[in-house]
Backbone as CSV, one residue per row, in Angstrom:
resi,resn,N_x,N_y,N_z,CA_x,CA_y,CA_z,C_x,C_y,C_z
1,UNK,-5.608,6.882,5.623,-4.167,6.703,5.726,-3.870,5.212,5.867
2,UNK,-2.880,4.876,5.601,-2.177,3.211,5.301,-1.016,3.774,6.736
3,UNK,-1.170,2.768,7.925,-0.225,2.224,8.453,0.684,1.071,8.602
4,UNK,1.978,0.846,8.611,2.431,-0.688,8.404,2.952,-0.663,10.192
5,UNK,2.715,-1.601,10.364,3.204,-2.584,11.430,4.505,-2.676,12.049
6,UNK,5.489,-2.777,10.679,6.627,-3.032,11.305,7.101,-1.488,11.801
7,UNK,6.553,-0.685,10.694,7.432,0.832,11.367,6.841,0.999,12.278
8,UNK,5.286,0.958,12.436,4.509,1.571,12.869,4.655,3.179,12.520
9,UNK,4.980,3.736,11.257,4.363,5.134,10.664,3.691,4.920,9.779
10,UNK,3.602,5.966,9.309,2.168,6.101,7.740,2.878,6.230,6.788
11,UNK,2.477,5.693,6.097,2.691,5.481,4.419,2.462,7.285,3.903
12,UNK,3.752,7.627,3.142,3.481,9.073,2.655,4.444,8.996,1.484
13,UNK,4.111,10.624,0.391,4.716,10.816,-0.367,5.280,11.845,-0.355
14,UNK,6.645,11.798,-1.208,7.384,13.317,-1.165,7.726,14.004,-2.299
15,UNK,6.994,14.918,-2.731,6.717,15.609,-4.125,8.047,16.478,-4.284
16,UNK,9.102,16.067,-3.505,10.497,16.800,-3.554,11.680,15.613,-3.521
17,UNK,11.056,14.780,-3.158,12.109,13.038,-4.078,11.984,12.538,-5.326
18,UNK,12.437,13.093,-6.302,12.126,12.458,-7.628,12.905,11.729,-7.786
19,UNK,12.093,10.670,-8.539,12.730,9.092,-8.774,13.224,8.945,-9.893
20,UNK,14.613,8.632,-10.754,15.354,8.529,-11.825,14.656,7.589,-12.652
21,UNK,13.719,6.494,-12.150,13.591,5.449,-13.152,11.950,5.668,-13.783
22,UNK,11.393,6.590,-13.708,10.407,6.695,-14.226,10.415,8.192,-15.191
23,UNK,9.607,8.650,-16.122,9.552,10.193,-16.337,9.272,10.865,-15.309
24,UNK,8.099,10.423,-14.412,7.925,10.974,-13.774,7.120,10.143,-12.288
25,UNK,7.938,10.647,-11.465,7.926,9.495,-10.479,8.558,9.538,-8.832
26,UNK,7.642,9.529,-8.067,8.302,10.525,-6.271,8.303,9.271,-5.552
27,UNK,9.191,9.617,-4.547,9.333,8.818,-3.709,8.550,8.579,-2.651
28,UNK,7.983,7.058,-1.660,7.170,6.490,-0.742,8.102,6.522,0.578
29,UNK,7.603,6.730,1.545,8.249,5.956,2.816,7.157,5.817,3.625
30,UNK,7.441,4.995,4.898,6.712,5.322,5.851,7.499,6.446,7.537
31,UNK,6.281,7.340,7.970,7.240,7.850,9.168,7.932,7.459,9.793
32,UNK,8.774,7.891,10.784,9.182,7.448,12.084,8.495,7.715,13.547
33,UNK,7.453,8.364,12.698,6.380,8.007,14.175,4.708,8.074,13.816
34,UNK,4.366,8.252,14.368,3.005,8.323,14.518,2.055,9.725,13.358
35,UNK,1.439,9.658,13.073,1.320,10.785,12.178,-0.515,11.286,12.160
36,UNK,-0.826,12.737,11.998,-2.477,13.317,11.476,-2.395,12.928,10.088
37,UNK,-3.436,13.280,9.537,-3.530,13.799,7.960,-3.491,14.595,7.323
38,UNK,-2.269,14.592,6.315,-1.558,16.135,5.754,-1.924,15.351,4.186
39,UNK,-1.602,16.605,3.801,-1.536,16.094,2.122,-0.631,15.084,1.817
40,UNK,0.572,14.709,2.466,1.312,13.587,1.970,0.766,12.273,2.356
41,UNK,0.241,12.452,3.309,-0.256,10.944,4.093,-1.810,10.222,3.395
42,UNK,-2.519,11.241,2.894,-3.718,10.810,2.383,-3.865,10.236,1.264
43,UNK,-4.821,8.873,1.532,-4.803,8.117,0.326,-6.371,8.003,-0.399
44,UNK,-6.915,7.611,-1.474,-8.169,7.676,-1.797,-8.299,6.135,-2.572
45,UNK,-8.931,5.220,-2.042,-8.620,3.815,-2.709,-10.190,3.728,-3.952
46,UNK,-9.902,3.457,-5.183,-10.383,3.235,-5.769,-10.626,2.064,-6.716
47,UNK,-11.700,1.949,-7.027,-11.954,0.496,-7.618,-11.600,0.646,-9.232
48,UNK,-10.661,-0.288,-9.619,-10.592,-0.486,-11.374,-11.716,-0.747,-12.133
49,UNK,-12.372,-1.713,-11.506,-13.432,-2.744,-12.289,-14.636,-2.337,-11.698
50,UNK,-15.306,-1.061,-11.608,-16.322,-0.613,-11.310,-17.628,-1.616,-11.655
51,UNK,-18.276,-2.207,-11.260,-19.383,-2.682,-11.561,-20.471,-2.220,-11.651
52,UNK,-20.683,-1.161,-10.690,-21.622,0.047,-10.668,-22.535,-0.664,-9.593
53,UNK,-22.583,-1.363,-8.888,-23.880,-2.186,-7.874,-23.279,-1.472,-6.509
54,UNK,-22.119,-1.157,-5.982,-22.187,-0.029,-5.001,-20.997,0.341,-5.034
55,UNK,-20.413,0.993,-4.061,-19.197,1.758,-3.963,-18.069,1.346,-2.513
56,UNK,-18.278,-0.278,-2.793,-17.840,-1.183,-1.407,-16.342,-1.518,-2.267
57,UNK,-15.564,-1.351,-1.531,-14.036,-1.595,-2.105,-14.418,-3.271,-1.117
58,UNK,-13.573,-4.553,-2.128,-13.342,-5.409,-1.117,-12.431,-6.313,-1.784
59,UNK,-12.187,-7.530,-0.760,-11.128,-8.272,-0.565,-11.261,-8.484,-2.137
60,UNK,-9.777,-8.449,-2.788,-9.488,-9.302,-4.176,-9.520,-8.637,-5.349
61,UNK,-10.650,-6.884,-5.269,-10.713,-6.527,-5.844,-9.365,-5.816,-6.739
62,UNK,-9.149,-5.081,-7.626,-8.259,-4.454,-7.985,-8.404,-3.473,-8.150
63,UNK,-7.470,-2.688,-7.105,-7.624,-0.876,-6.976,-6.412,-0.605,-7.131
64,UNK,-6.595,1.346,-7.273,-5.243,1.642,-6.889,-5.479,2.589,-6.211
65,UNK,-4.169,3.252,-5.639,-4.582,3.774,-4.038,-3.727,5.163,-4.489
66,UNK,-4.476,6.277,-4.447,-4.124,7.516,-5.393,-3.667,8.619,-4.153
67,UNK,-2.802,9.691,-4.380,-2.608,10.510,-3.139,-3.154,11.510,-3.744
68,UNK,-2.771,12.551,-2.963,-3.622,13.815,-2.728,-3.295,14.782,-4.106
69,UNK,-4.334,14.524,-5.250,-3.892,15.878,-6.269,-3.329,16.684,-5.971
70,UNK,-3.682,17.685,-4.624,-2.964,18.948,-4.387,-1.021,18.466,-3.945
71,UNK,-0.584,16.944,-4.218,0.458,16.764,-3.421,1.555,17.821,-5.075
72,UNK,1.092,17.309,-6.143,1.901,18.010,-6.977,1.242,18.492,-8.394
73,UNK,-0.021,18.849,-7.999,-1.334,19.691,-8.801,-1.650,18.258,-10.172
74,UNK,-1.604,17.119,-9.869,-2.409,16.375,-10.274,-2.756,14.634,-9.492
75,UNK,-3.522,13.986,-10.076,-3.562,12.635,-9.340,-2.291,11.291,-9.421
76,UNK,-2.023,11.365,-8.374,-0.875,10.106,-8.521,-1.586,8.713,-8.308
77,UNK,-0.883,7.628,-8.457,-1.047,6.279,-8.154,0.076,5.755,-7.756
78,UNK,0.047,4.865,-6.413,1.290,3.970,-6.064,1.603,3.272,-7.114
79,UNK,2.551,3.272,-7.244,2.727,2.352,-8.337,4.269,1.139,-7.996
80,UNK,4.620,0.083,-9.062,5.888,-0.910,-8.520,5.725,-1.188,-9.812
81,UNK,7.338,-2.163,-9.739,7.446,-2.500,-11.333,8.825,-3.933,-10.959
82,UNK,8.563,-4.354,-12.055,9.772,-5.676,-11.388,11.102,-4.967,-11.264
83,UNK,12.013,-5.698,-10.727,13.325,-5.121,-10.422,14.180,-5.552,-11.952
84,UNK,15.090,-4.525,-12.043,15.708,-4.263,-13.313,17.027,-3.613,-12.700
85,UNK,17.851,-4.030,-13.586,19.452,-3.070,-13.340,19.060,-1.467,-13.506
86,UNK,17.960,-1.087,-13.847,17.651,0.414,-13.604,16.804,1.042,-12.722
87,UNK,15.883,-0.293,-12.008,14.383,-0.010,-11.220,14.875,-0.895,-10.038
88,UNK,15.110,-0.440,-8.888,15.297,-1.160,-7.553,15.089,-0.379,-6.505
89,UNK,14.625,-0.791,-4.912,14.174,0.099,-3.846,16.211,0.426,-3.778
90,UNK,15.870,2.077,-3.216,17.498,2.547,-3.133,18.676,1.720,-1.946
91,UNK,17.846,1.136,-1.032,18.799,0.750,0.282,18.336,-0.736,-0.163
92,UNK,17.337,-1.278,0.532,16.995,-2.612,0.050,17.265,-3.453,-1.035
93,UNK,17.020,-2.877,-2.185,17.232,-3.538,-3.437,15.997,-4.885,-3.941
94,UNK,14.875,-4.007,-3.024,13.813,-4.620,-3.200,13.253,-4.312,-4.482
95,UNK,11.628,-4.742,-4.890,11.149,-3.954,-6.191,10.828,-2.714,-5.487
96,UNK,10.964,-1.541,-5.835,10.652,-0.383,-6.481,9.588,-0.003,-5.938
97,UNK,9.508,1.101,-4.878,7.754,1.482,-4.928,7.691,3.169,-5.095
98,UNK,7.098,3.268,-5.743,6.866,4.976,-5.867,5.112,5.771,-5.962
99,UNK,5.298,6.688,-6.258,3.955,7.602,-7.146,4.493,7.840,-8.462
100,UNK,3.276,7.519,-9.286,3.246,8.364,-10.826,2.153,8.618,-11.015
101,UNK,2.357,9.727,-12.299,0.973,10.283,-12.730,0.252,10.034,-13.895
102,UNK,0.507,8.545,-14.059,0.179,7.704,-14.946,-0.765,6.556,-14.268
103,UNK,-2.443,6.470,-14.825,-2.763,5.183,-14.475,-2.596,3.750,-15.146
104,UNK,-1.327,3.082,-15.392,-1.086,1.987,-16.431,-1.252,0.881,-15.028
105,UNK,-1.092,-0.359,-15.589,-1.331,-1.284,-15.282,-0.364,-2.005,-13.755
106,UNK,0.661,-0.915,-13.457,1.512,-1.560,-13.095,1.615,-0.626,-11.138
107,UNK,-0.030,-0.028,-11.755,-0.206,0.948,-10.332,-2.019,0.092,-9.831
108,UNK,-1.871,-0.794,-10.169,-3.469,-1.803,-9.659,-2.607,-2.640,-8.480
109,UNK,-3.406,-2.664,-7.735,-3.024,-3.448,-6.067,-4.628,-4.529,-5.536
110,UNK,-4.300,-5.186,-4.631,-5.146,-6.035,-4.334,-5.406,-6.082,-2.941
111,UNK,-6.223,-5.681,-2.544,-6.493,-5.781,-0.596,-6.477,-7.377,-0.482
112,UNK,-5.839,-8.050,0.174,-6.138,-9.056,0.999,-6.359,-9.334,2.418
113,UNK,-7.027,-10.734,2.613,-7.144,-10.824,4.150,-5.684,-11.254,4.680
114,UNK,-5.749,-10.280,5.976,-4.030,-11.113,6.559,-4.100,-11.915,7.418
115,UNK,-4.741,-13.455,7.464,-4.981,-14.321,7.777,-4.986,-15.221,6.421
116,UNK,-3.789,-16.053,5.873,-3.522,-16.735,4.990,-4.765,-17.789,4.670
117,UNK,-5.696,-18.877,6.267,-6.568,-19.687,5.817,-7.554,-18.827,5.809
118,UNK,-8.071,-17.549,6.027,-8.955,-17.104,5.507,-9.132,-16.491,4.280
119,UNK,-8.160,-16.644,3.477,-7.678,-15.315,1.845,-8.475,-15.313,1.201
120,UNK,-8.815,-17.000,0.911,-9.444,-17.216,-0.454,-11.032,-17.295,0.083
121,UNK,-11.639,-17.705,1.260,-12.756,-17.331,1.283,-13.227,-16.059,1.866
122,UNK,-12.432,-14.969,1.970,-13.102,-13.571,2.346,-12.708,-12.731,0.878
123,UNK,-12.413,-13.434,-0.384,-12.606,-12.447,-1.281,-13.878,-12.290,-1.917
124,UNK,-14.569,-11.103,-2.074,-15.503,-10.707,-2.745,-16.366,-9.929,-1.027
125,UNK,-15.645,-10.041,0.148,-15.996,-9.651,1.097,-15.468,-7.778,1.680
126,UNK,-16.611,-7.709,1.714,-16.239,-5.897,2.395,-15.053,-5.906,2.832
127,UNK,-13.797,-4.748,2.652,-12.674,-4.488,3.334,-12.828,-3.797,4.819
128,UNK,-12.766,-4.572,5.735,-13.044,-3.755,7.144,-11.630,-2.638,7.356
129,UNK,-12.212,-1.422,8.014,-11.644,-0.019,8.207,-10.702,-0.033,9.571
130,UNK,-9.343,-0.176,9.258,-8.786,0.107,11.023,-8.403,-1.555,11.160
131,UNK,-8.129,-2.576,10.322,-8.429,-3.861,10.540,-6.802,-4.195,9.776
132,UNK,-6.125,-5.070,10.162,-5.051,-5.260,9.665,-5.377,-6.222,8.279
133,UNK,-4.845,-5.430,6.999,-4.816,-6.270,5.763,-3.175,-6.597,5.067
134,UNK,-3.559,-6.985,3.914,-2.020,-7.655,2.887,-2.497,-6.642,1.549
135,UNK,-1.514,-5.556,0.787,-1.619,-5.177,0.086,-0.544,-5.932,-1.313
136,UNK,-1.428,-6.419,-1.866,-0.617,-7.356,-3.436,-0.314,-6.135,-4.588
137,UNK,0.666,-6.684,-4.475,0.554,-5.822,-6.064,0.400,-6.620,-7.188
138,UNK,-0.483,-6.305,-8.256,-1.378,-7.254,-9.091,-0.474,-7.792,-9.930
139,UNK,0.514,-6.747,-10.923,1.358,-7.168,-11.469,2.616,-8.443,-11.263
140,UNK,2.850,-8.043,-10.379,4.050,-9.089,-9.733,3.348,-9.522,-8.421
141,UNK,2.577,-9.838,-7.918,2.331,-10.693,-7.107,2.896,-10.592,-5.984
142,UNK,3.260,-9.413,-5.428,4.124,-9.850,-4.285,3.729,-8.679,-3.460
143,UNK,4.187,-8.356,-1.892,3.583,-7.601,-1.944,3.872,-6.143,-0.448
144,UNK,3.165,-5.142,-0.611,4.013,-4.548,-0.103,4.308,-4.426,1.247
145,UNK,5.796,-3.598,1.478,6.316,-3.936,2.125,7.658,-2.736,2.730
146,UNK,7.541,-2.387,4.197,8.528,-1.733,4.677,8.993,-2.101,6.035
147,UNK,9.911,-1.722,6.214,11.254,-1.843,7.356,11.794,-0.885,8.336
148,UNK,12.213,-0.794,9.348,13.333,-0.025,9.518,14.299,0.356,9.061
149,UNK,14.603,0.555,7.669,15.785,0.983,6.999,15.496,1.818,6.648
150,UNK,16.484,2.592,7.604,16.477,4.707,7.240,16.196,5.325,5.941
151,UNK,15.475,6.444,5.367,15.293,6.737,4.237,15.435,7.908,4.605
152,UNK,16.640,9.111,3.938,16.713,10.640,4.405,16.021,11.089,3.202
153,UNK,15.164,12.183,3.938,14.836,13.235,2.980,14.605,14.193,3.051
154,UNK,13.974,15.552,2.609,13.107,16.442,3.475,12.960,16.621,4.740
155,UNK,12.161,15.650,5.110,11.468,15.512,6.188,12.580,14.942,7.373
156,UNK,13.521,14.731,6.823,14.452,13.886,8.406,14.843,12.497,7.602
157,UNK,14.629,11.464,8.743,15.237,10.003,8.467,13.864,9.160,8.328
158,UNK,13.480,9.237,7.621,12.180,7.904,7.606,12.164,6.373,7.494
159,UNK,11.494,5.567,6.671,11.705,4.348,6.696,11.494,4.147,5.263
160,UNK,12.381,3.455,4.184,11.736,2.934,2.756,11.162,2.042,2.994
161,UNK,9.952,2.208,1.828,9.062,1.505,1.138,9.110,0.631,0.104
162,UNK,9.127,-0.526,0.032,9.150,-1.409,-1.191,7.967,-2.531,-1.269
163,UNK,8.760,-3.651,-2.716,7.480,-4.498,-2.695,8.405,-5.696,-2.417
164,UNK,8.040,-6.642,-1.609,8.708,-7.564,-1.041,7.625,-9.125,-0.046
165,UNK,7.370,-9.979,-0.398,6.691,-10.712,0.554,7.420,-11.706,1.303
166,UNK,7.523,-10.907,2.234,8.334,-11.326,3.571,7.402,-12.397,4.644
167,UNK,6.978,-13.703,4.126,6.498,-14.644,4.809,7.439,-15.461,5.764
168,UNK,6.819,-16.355,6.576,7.078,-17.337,7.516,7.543,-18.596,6.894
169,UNK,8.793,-19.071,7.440,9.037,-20.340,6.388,8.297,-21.528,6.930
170,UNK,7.621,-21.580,7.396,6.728,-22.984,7.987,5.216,-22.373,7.689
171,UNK,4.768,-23.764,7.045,3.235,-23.682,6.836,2.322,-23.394,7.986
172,UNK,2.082,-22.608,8.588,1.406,-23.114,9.538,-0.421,-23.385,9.689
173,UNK,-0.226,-24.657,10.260,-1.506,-25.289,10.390,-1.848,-25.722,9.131
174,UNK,-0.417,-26.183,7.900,-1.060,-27.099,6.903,-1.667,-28.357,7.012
175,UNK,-0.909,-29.655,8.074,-1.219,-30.597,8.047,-2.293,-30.536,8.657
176,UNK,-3.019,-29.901,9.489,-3.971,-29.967,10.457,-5.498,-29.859,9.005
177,UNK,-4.891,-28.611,8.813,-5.973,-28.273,7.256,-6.322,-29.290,6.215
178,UNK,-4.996,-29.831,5.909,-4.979,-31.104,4.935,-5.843,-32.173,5.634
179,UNK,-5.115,-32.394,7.009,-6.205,-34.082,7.403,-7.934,-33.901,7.482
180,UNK,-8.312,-32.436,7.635,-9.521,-32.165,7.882,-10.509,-32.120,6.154
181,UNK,-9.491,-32.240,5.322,-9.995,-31.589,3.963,-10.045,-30.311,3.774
182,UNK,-9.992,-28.960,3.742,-10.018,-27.781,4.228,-8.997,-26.778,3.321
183,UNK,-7.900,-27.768,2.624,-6.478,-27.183,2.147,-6.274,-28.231,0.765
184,UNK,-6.008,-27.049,-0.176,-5.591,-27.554,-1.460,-4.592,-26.363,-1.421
185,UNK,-3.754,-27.111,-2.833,-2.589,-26.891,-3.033,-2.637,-24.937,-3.457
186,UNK,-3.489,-25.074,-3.678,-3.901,-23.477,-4.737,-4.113,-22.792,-3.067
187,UNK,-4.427,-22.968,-2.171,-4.390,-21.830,-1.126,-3.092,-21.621,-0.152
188,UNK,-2.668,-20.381,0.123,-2.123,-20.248,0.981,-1.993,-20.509,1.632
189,UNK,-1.139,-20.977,3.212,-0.525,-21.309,3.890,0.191,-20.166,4.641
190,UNK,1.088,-19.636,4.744,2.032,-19.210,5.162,1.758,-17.485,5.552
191,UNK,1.590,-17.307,6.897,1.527,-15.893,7.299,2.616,-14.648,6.930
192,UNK,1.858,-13.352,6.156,2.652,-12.741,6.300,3.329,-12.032,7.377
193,UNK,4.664,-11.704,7.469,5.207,-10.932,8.771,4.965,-9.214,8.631
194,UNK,5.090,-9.297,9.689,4.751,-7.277,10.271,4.970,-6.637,8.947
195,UNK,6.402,-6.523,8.361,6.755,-5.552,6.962,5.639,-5.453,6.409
196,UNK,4.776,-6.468,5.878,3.951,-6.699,4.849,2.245,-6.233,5.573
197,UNK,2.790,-6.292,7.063,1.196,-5.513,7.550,0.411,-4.476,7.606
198,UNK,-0.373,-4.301,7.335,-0.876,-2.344,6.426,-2.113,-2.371,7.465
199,UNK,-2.984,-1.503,8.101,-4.004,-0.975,8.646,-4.233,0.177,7.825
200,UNK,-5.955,0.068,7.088,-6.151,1.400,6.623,-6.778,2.139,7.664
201,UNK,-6.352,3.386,8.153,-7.275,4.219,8.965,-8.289,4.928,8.323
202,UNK,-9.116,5.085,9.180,-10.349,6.165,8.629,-10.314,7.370,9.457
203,UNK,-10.830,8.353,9.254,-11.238,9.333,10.481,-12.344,9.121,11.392
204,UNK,-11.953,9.449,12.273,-13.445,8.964,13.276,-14.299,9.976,13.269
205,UNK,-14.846,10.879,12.555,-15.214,11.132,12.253,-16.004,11.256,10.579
206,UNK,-17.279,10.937,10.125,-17.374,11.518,8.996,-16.960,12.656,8.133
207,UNK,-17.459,13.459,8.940,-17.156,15.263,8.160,-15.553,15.223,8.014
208,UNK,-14.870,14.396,9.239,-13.081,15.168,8.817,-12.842,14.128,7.604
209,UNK,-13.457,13.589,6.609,-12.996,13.064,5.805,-13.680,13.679,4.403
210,UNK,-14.380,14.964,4.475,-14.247,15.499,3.308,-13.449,15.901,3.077
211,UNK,-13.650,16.272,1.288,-12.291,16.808,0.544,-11.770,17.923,0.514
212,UNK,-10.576,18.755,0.740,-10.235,19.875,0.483,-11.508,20.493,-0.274
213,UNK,-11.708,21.774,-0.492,-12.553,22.358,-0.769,-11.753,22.908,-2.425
214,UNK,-10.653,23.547,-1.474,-9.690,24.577,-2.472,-8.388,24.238,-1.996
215,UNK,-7.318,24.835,-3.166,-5.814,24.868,-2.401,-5.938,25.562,-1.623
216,UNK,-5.001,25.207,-0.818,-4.784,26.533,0.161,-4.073,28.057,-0.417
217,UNK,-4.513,29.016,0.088,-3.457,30.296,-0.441,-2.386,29.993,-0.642
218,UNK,-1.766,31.428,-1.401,-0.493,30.808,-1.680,-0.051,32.078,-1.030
219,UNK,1.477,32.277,-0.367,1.956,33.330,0.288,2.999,33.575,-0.310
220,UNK,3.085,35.362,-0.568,4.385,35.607,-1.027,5.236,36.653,-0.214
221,UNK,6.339,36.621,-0.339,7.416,37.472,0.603,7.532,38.984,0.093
């Protein structure tokens, strides 16, 4: 599961919000509280660029982060897209974040470190589990991002989800970096804030992180 910071809920999908700007396309939020693992909340992060030397997701790589087949009997991908007079988050008017059941180009994301002077030298480094990261989205560069701004649905009042990089307007600790040698123009600087902060959870356990086996029954009246 993906937690953000600022809500402090989990990142989920709702296979009963369909989104106008795609064929086919559901809506993201995060809870309003604390959450287990249900079929909406579960994510499966996978690598694009398989190399085949192991099965270590890490910093820089390009994945995309798929929910639960059983959420609407096939595989989704988060996906974002630039903002357009037809594609915008509904309250915010941020870019756009949803599920589709399309893997195109515009559903690849990037784990980063969320420590700006560490970015560029912890890529190609293991993604630590339970550890606060920066999720990019590859396409547009920017990255994601939620709030306290109510999202009704189903489920009650939640929080929307968008793509947005909500940084600090002061460098911090550029000049210090610069006088030491340490900082070129090509690295970051600037911390992201809470919106943009994601924790992936794991189960603490091994076994509770196998896969469904089967759907569940189905019940009729």
């Amino acid at each position: 599961m993906m937690k953000n910071k600022a809500t402090n809920g989990i990142l989920v999908f709702d296979s009963g919000d369909k989104i106008t700007s795609n064929d086919e396309a559901y809506g993201c939020t995060t809870t309003d509280k604390e959450m287990g693992p249900c079929a909406r909340s579960i994510i499966t992060i996978a690598r694009i660029e398989d190399d085949g030397s192991d099965n270590v997701v890490r910093y820089g790589q390009k994945v995309r982060l798929e929910g639960n087949p059983y959420l609407i009997g096939k595989k989704v991908y988060l996906h974002s897209t630039q903002i357009s007079p037809l594609s915008f988050a509904r309250f915010s008017r941020n870019q756009e974040v949803s599920v589709i059941a399309k893997p195109i180009y515009n559903t690849a994301w990037k784990i980063l470190h969320n420590n700006p002077n560490l970015r560029v030298q912890s890529l190609g480094q293991p993604v630590p589990a339970n550890q606060e990261v920066i999720i990019e989205h590859c396409a547009t560069a920017q990255f994601l991002f939620s709030d306290k701004i109510g999202y009704g649905n189903d489920f009650g009042v939640e929080y929307e989800v968008s793509v947005c990089s909500n940084v600090t307007a002061n460098k911090s600790q550029g000049l210090a970096l610069e006088k030491i040698g340490k900082l070129t123009v090509e690295m970051p600087t600037k911390h992201a804030l809470e919106q943009n902060t994601w924790t992936i959870l794991t189960a603490a356990d091994p076994s509770l992180a196998e896969p469904i086996a089967k759907a569940a029954p189905k019940y009729t009246l």
